[in-house]
N, C-alpha and C positions, 0 to 999 in steps of 0.2 A: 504493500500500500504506500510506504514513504517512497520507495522508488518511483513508484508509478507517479507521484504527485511531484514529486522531485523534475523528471525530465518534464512532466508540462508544464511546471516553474519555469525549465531551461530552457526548452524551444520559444515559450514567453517571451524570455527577456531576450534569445536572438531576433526574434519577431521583431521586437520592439527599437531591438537597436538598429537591425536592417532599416526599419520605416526611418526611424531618427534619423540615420545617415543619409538615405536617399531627400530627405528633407534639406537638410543642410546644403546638398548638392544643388538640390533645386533654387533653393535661397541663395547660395554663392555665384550661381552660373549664372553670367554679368547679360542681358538682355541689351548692352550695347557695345560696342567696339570702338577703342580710338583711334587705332594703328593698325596700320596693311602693310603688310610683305608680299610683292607680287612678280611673276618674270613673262617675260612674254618673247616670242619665237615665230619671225618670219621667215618664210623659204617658199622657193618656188617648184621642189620637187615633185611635190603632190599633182602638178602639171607636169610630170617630165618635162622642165624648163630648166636655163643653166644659163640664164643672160639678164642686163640690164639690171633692176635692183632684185639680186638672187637670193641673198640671205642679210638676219637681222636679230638682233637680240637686245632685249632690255632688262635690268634689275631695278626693282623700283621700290620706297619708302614713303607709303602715307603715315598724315600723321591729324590728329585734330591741332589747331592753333587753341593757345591758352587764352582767354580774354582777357587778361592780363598783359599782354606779349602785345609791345609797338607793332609787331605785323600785323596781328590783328584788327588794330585799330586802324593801319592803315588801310585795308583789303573791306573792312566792315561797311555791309550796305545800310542803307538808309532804311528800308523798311523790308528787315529780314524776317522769315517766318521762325527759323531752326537761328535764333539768333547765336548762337555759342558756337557756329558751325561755319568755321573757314579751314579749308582741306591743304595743306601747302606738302607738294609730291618733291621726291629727291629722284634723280633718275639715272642709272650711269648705260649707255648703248654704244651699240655699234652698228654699220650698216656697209654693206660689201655692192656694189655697181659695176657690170661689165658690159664686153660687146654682147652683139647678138653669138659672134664665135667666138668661143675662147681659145680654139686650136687656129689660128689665122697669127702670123708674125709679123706681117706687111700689114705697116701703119696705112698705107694707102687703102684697103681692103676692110679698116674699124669703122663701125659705125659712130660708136664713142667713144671715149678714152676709158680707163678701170679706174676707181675711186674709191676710197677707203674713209670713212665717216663715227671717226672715235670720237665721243662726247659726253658730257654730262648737262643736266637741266635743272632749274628748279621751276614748278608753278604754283599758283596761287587759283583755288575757286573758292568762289562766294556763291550763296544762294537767294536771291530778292526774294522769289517761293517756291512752294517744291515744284513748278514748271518751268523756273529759270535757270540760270548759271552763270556766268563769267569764268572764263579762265587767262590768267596772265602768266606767261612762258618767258625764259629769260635761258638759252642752251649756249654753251660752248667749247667746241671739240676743237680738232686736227684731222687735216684733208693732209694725202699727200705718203709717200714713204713713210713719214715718221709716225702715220696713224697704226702700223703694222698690221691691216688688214690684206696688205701682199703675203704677209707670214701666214697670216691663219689658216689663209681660201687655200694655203697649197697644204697648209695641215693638214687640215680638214677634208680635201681631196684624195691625201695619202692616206688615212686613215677609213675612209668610205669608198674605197679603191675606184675613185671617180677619175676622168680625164685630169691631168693637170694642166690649169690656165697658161697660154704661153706668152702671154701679153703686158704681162705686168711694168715690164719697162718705159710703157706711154699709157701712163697713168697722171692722174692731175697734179700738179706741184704741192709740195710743202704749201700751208699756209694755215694759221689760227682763225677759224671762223665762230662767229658772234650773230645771233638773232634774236629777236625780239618777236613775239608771239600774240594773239587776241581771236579769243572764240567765243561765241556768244551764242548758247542753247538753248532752245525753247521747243515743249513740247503741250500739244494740242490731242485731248482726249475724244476720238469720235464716239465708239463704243467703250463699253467696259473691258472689254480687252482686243482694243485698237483704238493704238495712235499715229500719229504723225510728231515728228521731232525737226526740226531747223537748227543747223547748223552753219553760222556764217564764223567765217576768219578770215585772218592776213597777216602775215608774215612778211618782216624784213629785214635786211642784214647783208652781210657782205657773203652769205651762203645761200638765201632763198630769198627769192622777192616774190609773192604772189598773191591774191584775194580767191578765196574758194564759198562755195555755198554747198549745201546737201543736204537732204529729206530724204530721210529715211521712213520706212512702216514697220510699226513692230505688231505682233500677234501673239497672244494668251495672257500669260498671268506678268504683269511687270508691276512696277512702282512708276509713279512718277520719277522724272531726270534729278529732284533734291533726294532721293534714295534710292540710286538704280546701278548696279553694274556695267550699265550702256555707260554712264558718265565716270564712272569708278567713284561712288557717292555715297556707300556702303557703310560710311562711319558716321558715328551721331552720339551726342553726348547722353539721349532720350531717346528711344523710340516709342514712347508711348505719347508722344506731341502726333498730332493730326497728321497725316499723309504718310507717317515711318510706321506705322502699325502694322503691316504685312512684310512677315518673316523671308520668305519664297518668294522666289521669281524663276520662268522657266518659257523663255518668249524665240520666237524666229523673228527673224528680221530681214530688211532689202533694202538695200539704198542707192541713192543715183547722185552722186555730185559733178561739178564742173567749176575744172581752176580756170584763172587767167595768170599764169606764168611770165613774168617779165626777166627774171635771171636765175640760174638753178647752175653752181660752180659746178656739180659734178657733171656735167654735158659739157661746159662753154668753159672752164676752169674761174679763174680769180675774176674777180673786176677790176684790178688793179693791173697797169700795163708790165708788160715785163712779164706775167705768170700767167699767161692765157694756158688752156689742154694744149698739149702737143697733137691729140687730132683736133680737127676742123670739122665741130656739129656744133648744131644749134637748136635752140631749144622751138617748140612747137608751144605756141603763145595759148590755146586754149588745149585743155586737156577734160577729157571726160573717166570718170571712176564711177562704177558701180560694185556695190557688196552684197552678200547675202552670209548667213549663218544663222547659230542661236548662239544661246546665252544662260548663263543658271549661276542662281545664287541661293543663301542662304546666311543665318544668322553671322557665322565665321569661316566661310568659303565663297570663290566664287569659280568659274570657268567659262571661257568660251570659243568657240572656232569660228574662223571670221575669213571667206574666199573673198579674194581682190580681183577686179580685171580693170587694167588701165589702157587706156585710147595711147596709141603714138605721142610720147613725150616729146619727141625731139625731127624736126625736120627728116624724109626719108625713113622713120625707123616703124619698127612695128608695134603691133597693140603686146599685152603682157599680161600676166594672171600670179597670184601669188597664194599661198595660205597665210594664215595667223592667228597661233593660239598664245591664249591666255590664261592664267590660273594665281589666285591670291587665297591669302591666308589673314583672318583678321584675331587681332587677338588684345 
């Protein structure tokens, strides 16, 4: 009889402590996120392609601004919904540019020179409400030999027993390049699960000079752009404030944009005299991009895969397709 009352004493009190613990869990596990660790990987092999902008990588660090913190205050809109909410990104990438052939030796025979795009960024977004955004970019790498993306592309080619590039000798010059960035998001709720999103920018600098617009459509379950994966918007110091209350997102999407291109070094090289490309191309002043993929997130995750095809960037050359995937971690 004591034994018998003994162990249902004892399976009691693990009973009880399971629940207790599993409570605490539940109470500990933070219902908002301030910080993102995220990497993101473009290539164009998913097309069996091997030209023009072929491969890409980024590591990147969000973080929420303190309200407290001079950035803050500078970056702080006027009539913000998620007011304690300014997102400033750290970014270190690279980006690799070649001809249509990379077996061609004869500079006469390149469509464009090969270009290597080492850099780092920081930006700034704010939200006026959860259908707006601002974002302010401030990126500065090394074009040129000294970016050692000649190094990598023939790594990376020895390594994935790929053709190796033979052209790398008329590639764009050495030089430090500097830009300055502005995009401006807005999105428009038709249905309950379909929107429309705008996105205008422009960029200028002694590496890109150009104005873009795009509308994109997304489909199923999404957040508005003040808490969505599409904007990387994910952190909030609250989500139980209006419009952050849905955990999940799991949306496709398409989109259609169109630059106007006035200078892009890795085609035409520097703008400064003396460091033009050693080949002779030039840039194709309107450019057309369309995307398509999905998208998924969740409380402390996100992913997505993102297909490119881009219109002829450059005088004479051709259209181009790329992949790009994405994956972060919030914590």
């Amino acid at each position: 009889m004591f034994d018998h009352t003994s162990s249902k004493l004892c399976i009691l009190l693990l009973l009880m402590q399971a629940i207790g613990n599993m409570c605490v869990y539940a109470q500990s596990r933070k219902p908002f996120y301030s910080r993102e660790v995220s990497a993101t990987l473009d290539n164009d092999i998913l097309f069996f392609e091997d030209y023009y902008y072929t491969a890409g990588q980024n590591f990147i660090y969000r973080r929420l601004l303190e309200p407290t913190s001079h950035a803050y205050r500078l970056f702080k809109t006027h009539t913000p919904v998620d007011s304690s909410k300014i997102i400033v990104e750290y970014n270190y990438g690279f980006k690799i540019f070649t001809p249509f052939d990379i077996h061609e030796t004869n500079p006469k025979n390149m469509d464009r020179p090969y270009a290597g795009w080492n850099f780092g960024s920081i930006s700034f977004s704010n939200f006026p409400s959860m259908r707006s955004s601002n974002q302010y970019q401030f990126e500065m790498g090394l074009v040129g030999p000294m970016s050692g993306m000649e190094e990598l592309q023939k790594k990376l080619h020895q390594l994935t027993h790929y053709d190796q590039p033979k052209g790398w000798e008329y590639q764009i010059p050495n030089e430090v390049v500097a830009n300055v960035s502005y995009a401006r998001f807005q999105n428009w709720r038709l249905l309950e699960e379909v929107d429309i999103i705008s996105q205008s920018s422009a960029q200028m600098g002694t590496g890109s000079n150009k104005i873009s617009q795009e509308f994109t459509l997304r489909l199923a379950q999404f957040n508005d752009i003040g808490n969505s994966v599409y904007t990387n918007s994910r952190l909030s110091w609250d989500t139980r404030k209006k419009g952050l209350e849905r955990p999940f997102e799991f949306f496709f999407f398409g989109g259609l944009g169109i630059n106007y291109v006035m200078t892009n070094i890795f085609i035409e090289g520097s703008l400064f005299p003396g460091n033009k490309s050693p080949i002779p191309a030039k840039v194709q002043p309107w450019l057309f991009q369309n995307k398509y993929g999905l998208m998924y997130s969740k409380h402390d995750i996100s992913w997505s895969i993102t297909l490119y095809h881009l219109s002829n960037d450059m005088i004479g050359g051709a259209s181009h397709a790329y992949a790009a995937f994405a994956f972060a971690v919030r914590f």
